[in-house]
N, C-alpha and C positions, 0 to 999 in steps of 0.2 A: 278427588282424594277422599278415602274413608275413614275418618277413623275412628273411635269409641268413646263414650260419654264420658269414660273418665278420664281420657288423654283430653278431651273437647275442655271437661271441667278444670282440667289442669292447666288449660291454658285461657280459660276464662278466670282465674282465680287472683285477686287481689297482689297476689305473691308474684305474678308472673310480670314480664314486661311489659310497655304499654304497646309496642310491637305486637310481640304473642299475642296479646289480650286485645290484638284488632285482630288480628288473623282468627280467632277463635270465632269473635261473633260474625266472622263472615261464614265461616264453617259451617257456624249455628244457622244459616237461611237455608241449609239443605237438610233440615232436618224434620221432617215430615210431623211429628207426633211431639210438638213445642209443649207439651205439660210438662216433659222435664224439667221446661225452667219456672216455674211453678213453685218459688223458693224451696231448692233442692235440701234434702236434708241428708248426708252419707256421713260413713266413720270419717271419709278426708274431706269434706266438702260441703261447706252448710253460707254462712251468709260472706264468706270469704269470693263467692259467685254473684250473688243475690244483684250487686248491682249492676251486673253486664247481662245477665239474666234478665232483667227489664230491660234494657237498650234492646235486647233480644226482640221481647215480647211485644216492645212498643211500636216497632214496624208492620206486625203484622196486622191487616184486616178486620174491621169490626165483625164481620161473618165469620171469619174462624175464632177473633175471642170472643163470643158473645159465650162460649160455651165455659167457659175458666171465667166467669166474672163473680163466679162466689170465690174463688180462691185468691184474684185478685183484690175484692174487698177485705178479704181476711189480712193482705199486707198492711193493709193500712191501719192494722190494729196498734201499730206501735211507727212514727215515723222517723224515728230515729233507725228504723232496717235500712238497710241499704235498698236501694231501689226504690222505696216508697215512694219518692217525690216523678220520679218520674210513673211511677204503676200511677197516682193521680192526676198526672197529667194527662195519660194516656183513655183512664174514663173519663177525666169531663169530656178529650175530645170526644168522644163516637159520639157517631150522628145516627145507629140504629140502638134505638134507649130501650126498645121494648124490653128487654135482657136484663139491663141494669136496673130499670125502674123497678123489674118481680124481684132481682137479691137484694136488690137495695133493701127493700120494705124489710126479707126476710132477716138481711144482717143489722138494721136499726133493731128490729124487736130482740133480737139475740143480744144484740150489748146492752138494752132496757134491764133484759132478764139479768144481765151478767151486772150490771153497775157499772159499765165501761163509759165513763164519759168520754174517755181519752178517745177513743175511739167513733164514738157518738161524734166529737168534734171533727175528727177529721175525716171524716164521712162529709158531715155538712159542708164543705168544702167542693164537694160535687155538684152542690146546687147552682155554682156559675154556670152550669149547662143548663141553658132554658128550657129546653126540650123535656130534659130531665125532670127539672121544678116543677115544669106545669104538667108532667105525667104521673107523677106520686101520688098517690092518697095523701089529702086534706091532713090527714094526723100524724103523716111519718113527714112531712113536710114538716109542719107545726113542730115537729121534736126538732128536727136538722135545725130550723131555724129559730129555735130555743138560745 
């Protein structure tokens, strides 16, 4: 069956049943190009998706998300998004860190620059990944675990 991201959205949507809203994110495994779920932002459809969006996302392979793990860390700027808990759940699993250890570094100096503790915090929250820990640089380590 095909049908279009906005019929898919519409039935991944908060509003919808919990029925529909299994049937969507089964829909959502055939969908080749998953940055859609990439907390979507539309006139109809914004964080009303966001946490099936992640149930989405969270199935899929450390090889195909290694590539959205700056975007992924940008959820976790605020964990009160829908999805958030599970998007960090999802990075501390992987077990290919090389990806996360370079945006990590990149998105800790961006919330330095911005004054984002909020964010700073629940970042450091990845470091239960040892792999992770022991792959960072000595000083974005040292902020996390500030």
């Amino acid at each position: 069956m095909s049908i279009g991201i906005d019929e898919l959205f519409d039935m991944l949507s908060w509003n919808s049943d919990a029925e529909t809203q299994k049937k969507g994110i089964e829909l959502a495994k055939d969908i080749e190009c998953f940055s859609v779920f990439l907390q979507p932002r539309s006139f109809k459809h914004s964080k009303d998706v966001w946490g099936n969006c992640a149930k989405i996302l969270y199935d899929y392979p450390d090889e195909k998300l290694q590539y959205c793990v700056p975007e992924m860390l940008e959820w976790l700027e605020d964990m009160n998004w829908p999805g958030a808990e599970l998007v960090l759940e999802r990075l501390i699993k992987m077990k290919d860190i090389s990806f996360l250890s370079s945006f990590l570094t990149v998105c800790v100096k961006e919330a330095l620059i911005l004054d984002n503790q909020s964010w700073l915090g629940n970042m450091a929250a990845l470091l239960e990944n040892d792999d992770l820990k022991n792959e960072l640089p000595k000083d974005i380590r040292k902020v996390l675990e500030a």
